[in-house]
N, C-alpha and C positions, 0 to 999 in steps of 0.2 A: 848508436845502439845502446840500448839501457836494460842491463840483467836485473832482476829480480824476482824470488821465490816466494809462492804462495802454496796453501794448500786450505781447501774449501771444504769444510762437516756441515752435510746437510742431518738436521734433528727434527722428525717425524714425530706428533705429539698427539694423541686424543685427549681433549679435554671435556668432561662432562660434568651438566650444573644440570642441579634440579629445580624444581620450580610448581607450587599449588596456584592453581588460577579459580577465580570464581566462574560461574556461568556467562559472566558480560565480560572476562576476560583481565579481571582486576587480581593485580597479584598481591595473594594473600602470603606465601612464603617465596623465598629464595636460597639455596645453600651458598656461604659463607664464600666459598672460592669465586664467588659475582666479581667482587673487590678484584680481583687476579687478573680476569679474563674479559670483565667488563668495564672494570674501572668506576664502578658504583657500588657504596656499601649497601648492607643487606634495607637500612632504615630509606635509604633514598628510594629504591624501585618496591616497597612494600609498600601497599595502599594508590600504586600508580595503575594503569591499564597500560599491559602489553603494547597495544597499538602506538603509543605513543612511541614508541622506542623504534618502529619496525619501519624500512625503508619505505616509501610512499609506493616505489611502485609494484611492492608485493604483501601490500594491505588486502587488497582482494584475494590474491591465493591465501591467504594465511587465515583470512575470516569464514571462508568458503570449507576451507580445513577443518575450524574449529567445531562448524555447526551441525560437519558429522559425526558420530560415535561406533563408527563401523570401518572406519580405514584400517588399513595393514601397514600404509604406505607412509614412507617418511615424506616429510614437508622441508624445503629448503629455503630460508630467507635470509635478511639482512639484518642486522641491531644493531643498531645506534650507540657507538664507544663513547664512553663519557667525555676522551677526548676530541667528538667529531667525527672518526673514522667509523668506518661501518666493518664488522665482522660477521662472514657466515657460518648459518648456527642451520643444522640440521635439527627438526622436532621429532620423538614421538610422544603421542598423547594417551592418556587414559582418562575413563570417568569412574567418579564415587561418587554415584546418587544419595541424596538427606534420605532417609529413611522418614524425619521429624517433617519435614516439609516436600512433598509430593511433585515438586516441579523444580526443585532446586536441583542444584549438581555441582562438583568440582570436577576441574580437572588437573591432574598430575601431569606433568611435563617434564621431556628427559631430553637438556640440550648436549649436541655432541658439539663440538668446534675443532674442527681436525686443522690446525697450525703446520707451517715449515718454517724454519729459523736457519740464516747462516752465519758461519762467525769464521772470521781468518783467523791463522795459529801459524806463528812461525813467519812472517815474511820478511822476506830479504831483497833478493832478485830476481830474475826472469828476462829471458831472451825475448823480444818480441818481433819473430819472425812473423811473416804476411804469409807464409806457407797452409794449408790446412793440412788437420792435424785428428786423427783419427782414434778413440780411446784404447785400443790395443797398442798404441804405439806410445802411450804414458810411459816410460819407463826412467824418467827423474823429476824433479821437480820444475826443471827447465822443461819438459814437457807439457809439466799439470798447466805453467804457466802461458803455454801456445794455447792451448785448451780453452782456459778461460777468457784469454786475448780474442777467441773466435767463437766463442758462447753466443747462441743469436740470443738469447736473454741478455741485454743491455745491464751493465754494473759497471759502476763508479765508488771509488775510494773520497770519501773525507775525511779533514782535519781542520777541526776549530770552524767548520763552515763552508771549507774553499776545499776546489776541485783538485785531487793531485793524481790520480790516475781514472781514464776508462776505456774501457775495449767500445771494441770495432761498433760492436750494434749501438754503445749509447753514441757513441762519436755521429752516425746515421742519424740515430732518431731525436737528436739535439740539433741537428742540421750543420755539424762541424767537419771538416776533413781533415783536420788532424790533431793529436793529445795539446799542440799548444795553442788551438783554439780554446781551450775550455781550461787548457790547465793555470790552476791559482785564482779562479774565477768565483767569488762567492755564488754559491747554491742558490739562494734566494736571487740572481738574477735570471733564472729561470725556472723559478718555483712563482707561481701566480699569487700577487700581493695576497690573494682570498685566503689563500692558506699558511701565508708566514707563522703565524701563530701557530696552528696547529702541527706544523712539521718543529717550530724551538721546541713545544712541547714534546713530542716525540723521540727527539734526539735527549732531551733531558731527563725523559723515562728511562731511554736506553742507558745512562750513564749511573743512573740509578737502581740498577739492577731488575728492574721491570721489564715484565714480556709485553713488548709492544706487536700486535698484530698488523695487518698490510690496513693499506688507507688508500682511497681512490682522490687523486688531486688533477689540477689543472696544471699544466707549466706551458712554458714559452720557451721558442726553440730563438735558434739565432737568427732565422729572416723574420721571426715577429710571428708564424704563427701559435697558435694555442693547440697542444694535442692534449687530452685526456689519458692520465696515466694512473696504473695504480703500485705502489710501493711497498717494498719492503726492506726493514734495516735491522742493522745487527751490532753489536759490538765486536770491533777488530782491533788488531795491532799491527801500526804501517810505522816500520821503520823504528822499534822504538817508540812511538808514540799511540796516544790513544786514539784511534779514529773509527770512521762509522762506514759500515757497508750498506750500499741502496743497492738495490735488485730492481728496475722496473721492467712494469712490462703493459705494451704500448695498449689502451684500450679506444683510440679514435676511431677504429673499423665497427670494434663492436658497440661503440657508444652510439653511433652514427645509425649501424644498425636497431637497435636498442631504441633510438629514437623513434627510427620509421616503423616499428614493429608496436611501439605503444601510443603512437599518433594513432595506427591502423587499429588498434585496440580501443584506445579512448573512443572512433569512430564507430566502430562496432557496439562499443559499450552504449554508445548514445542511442545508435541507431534500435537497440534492443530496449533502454529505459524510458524514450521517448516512444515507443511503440505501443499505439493506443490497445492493441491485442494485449493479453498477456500471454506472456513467455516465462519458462519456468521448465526445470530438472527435475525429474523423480529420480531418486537411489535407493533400492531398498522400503520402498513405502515411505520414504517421507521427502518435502521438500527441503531440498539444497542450496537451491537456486530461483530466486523471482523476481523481475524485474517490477517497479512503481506504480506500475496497473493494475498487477496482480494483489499488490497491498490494499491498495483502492477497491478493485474489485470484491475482493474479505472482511473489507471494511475495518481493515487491523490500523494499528497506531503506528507500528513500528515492524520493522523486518522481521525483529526476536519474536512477533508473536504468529508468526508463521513459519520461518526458516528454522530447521530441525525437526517439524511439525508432523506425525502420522498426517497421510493426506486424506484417509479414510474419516477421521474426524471432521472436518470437513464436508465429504461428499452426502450427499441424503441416501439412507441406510438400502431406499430398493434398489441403486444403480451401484450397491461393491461389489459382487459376483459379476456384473458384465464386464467394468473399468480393472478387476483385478486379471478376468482373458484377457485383453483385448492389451494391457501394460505384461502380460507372459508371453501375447505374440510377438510384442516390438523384442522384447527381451531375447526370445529364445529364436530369433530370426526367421521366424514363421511370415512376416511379413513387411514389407519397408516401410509403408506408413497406415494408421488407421486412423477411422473418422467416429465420432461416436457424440451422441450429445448427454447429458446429462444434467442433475441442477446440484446446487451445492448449501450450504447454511455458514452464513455469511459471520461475522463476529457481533454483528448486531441481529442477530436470528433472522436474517432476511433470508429467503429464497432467490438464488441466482443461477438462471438460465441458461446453459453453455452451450456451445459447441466445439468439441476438442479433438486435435489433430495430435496424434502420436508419430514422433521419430525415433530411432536410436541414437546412441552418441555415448560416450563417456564421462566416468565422472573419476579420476583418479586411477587410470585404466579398467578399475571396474564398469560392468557394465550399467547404463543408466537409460533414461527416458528422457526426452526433450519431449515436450507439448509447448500448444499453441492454445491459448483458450479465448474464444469466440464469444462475448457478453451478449446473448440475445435475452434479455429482461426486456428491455425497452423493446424488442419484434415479438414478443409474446403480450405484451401491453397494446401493442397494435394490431394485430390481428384479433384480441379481445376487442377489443371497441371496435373493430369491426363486426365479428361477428356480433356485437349488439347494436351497431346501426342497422346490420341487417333485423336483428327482433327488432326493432323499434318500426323499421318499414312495415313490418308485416303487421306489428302492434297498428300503425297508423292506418292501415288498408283494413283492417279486422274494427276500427274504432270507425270507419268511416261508414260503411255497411252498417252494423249495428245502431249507431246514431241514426240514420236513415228512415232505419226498419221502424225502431220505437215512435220517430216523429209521427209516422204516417197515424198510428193510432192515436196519439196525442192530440191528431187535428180533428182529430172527429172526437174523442171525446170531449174537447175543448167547445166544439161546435153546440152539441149537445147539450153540455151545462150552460152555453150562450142563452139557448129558446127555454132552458128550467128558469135561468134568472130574469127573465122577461116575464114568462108568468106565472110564476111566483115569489112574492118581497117579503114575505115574512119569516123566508131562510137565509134572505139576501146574507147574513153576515156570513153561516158555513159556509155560502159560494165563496164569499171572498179569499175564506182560507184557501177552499179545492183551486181555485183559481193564482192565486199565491204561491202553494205547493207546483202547482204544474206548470207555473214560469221557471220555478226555480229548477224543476226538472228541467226544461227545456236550456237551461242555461249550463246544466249539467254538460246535456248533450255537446252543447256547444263545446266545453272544454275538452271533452272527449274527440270531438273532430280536431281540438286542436292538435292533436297527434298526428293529424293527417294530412290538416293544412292551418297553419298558424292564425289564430284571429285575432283583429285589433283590438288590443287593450282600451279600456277607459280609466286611464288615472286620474285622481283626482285626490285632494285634501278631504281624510274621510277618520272620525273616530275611532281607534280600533277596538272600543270597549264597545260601543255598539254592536259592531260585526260577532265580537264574542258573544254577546250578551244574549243576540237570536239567535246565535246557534246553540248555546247552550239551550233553550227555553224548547227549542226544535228537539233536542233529545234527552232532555232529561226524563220524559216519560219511555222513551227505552231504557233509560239509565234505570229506573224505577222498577220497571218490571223485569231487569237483571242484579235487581239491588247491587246494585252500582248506588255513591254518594258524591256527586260533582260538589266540591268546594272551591270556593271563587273567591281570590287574595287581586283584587285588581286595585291598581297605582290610582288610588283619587285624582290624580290630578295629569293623567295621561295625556299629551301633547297627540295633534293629529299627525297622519301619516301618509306622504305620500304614494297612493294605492291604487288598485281594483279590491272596491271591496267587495264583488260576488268570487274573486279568486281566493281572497283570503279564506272568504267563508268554507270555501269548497277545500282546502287545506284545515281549517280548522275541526269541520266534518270529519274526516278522512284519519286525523288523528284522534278526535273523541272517538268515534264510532271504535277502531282499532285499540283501544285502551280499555270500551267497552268487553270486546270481542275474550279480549287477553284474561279478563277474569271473570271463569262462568261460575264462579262459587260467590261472586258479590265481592267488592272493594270499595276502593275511596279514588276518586281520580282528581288531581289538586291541578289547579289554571291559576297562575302565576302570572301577574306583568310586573314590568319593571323600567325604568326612563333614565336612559342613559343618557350620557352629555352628547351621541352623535345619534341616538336612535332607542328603541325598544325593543324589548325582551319578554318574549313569550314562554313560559314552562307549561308544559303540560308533563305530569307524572300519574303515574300507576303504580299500584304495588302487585298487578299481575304475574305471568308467569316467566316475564323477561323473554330475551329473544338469545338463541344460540349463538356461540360467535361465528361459527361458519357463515349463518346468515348474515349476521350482523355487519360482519366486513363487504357485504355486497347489497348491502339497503339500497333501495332507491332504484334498482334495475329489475328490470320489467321479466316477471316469474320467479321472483325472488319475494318470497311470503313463509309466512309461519302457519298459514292455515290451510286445514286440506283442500278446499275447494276453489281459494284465493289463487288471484292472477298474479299482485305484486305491481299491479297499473294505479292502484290508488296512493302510493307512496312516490311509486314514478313521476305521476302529474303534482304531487306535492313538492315534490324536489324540483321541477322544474318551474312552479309557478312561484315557489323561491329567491329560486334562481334567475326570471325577470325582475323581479323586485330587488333586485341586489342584493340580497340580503345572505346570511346566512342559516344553515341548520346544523344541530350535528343532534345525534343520539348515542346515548350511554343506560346499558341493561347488565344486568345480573339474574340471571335463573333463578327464580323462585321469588325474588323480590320487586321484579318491576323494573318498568323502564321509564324515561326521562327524553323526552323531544325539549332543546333549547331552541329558540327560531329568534332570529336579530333581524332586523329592520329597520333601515335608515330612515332618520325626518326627510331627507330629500333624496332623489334622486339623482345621475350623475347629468341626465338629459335637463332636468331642471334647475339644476345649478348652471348650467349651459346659458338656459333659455334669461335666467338672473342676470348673467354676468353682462350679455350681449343689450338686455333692455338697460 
């Protein structure tokens, strides 16, 4: 039997640090008492970011915290001790918005760290009866010391490093059965190599009059398992000498837990930032929470430029009275979920097409909004092109009748002018024009069915100064009589191309004539070539009246024109007789000053590159 007297003060401490953070979390101030409680002077963690300091796995609650300005609620995390151990620091935050810069902000930070510390006074002896022992029945110190002896919080006395007393729970949770298992047994043979250092450290804090807080470490029991512990120590006096109090207390069950609950997290997390939908929090009108889609889908750079974000900024201005009912139904439990579509303006000014499903849920027990948002851009782009294969069908069905109708009179007056130029030759040359004119009409035609059934092309190796050359000569007397002034910059020395040169003509038509049209006050229309190293380049410019940009984003598609009476088919079949030749077009207008057709045109073709490569 071995008497000895203890008696255990437990000291209860609130300690609070201040702290200025920038808006990405960069701490700009710290108060002085850091050194004390963190073990880092003021110049170390000024100019660092918060996160660096904050356990890994309450980085997400703490940034999620950060990016609202409307909690009540305190935030609980971890900080990184200078010597390794982690201490819990409860936050609250505040903001002081720049007045000078419109988007800036600080925020104030007020950390609590609420400490216990124990320290032995007095020991001597203590009866260590196996009896339990109930706190009314304290009534000496041979008491306090059954007490302690049956404390299910495990504690162990050291001296200079080695074991000289511990009760019941550590003798268990070291895997010993009795004090002379363990007694005289240096510390560090069951403190995990990982952390030698940082416990010398700690114990040499405590001797130096430093408030050492708990630290979560690994040890080794005596069959060789590893349990996860977290510690705390004190300065005492055993015996006359100077030694150290450990307090631990076992966290295997919850580390264990802990693990499956942030595997189950990581999982969840994945399965939300891999989730091609986006997913995302409303608090309050603004975003909290969006997963990697959602960035994408905004077209943002980074999380900061949407998290925190009014989400009305965002939305297109006619759908915020419906999305603002519809986020007060989920809210005020008028309904469990809604469906609603809407479009959004993207960070690159794009229009982005939704379909968004509202739940409720929380965000910090406030009440919040979860949605789901549905990218329908690309089923709005399709069902457009649908709906213009359908005009294009009925274009082809309306081009094929009409072609039709005109031929039939074509053949008779074609007949006609036949028996005029048989007998009479001394107009023969007018016929050849009327006869000229009314093939090319006919070939017109033809392009014109080509909307309704495709005809074969005749490519071949053709000048394209030629092709201009009569088309030009063909309308400069419209040009004339709309004092209109075609000027002609063509490349002396232009390479041929392989073409259909009645298709080109019928595109070059289509844009004279149109450039005519655009200036009924009289202009200058300027024809441009140019010989590039893979092809040529066609300009044709006006200083007309330009084309609107509503229009102008949808050039090319059939009823899509600037003039009243205009169908929008003669730009159509331009873009697409183009578009066989491989080539390209684009156009660029300005109101009041005119427009600009570029058309590019490769020397060869891909089919004749083909035809090269195999001969």
């Amino acid at each position: 039997m071995m008497n000895q007297n203890i008696i255990i003060e437990m000291i209860n401490d609130t300690v609070e640090l201040y702290s200025v953070l920038s808006s990405e979390g960069c701490i700009r101030y710290i108060s002085s008492n850091c050194v004390e409680y963190l073990g880092y002077r003021q110049e170390e963690l000024i100019g660092n970011k918060l996160q660096d300091f904050i356990h890994t796995d309450d980085l997400f609650l703490l940034e999620s915290y950060f990016y609202n300005d409307h909690l009540i609620y305190p935030c609980t995390f971890r900080f990184r001790h200078k010597n390794g151990s982690y201490t819990w620091l409860e936050v609250k935050i505040d903001f002081i918005h720049n007045s000078l810069k419109e988007n800036e902000r600080e925020v104030v930070v007020k950390f609590h760290s609420h400490q216990s510390e124990a320290s032995l006074l007095n020991t001597e002896t203590w009866n260590t009866t196996s009896s339990p022992l109930s706190i009314e029945s304290c009534k000496d110190l041979n008491d306090a010391a059954q007490l302690v002896e049956h404390m299910p919080c495990p504690l162990l006395i050291l001296v200079e490093g080695f074991i000289q007393y511990a009760n019941v729970a550590c003798l268990n949770l070291l895997g010993a059965k009795s004090l002379e298992d363990v007694h005289e047994k240096n510390i560090f043979q069951f403190v995990h190599p990982q952390h030698h250092v940082m416990f010398k450290k700690r114990i040499h804090q405590l001797h130096n009059g430093l408030t050492v807080g708990f630290s979560e470490q690994a040890w080794k029991r005596l069959d060789g398992e590893i349990i996860d512990v977290e510690i705390r120590t004190s300065f005492v006096t055993y015996k006359g000498r100077n030694a150290e109090l450990v307090i631990l207390n076992d966290l295997s069950s919850q580390k264990k837990f802990h693990t499956y609950l942030q595997k189950s997290r990581e999982r969840y997390q994945r399965l939300i930032q891999n989730s091609i939908d986006t997913i995302a929090v409303i608090h309050k009108d603004k975003w909290v929470f969006m997963n990697e889609s959602g960035i994408k889908l905004f077209g943002a750079s980074d999380y900061t430029d949407v998290i925190g974000k009014n989400i009305y900024s965002f939305l297109n201005h006619e759908y915020h009275q419906k999305v603002k009912e519809k986020l007060n139904q989920v809210m005020n439990g008028q309904t469990e979920v809604v469906v609603t579509r809407q479009n959004w303006i993207s960070s690159t000014k794009q229009i982005v097409f939704t379909e968004m499903v509202c739940i409720p849920t929380t965000y910090f027990d406030d009440p919040a909004v979860q949605i789901i948002l549905r990218d329908l851009t690309e089923r709005k782009k399709t069902e457009e092109m649908m709906l213009q294969s359908e005009k294009l069908s009925l274009v082809g069905q309306l081009a094929a009748g009409i072609a039709h109708e005109i031929r039939n009179p074509l053949t008779a007056i074609k007949g006609f002018l036949q028996l005029m130029k048989s007998e009479k030759n001394e107009n023969s040359q007018y016929l050849e024009i009327v006869f000229s004119e009314l093939n090319r009409m006919e070939i017109i035609l033809s392009e014109l069915l080509m909307l309704a059934k495709p005809q074969q092309s005749m490519f071949k190796k053709e000048n394209i100064h030629n092709a201009l050359t009569e088309v030009i000569l063909l309308l400069e007397t419209e040009a004339h009589l709309n004092n209109v002034l075609i000027e002609k910059h063509l490349y002396s020395e232009c390479e041929h191309v392989y073409c259909d040169q009645n298709q080109l003509k019928q595109v070059f038509i289509n844009l004279i004539k149109n450039a005519i049209e655009a200036m009924p006050k009289g202009g200058v229309i300027s024809i441009t070539t140019k010989t590039e190293s893979d092809g040529v380049t066609i300009i044709i410019e006006d200083n007309g009246e330009g084309i609107p940009e509503e229009i102008l984003k949808k050039i090319g598609q059939p009823f899509v024109t600037t003039k009243e009476k205009g169908t929008g088919l003669g730009l159509m079949i331009t873009y697409k007789i183009i578009e066989n030749h491989q080539g390209t077009i684009e156009v660029k207008s300005e109101k009041e000053k005119g427009t600009i057709f570029t058309i590019k045109l490769p020397f060869e073709m891909n089919e004749e590159k083909e035809e090269k490569k195999s001969s």
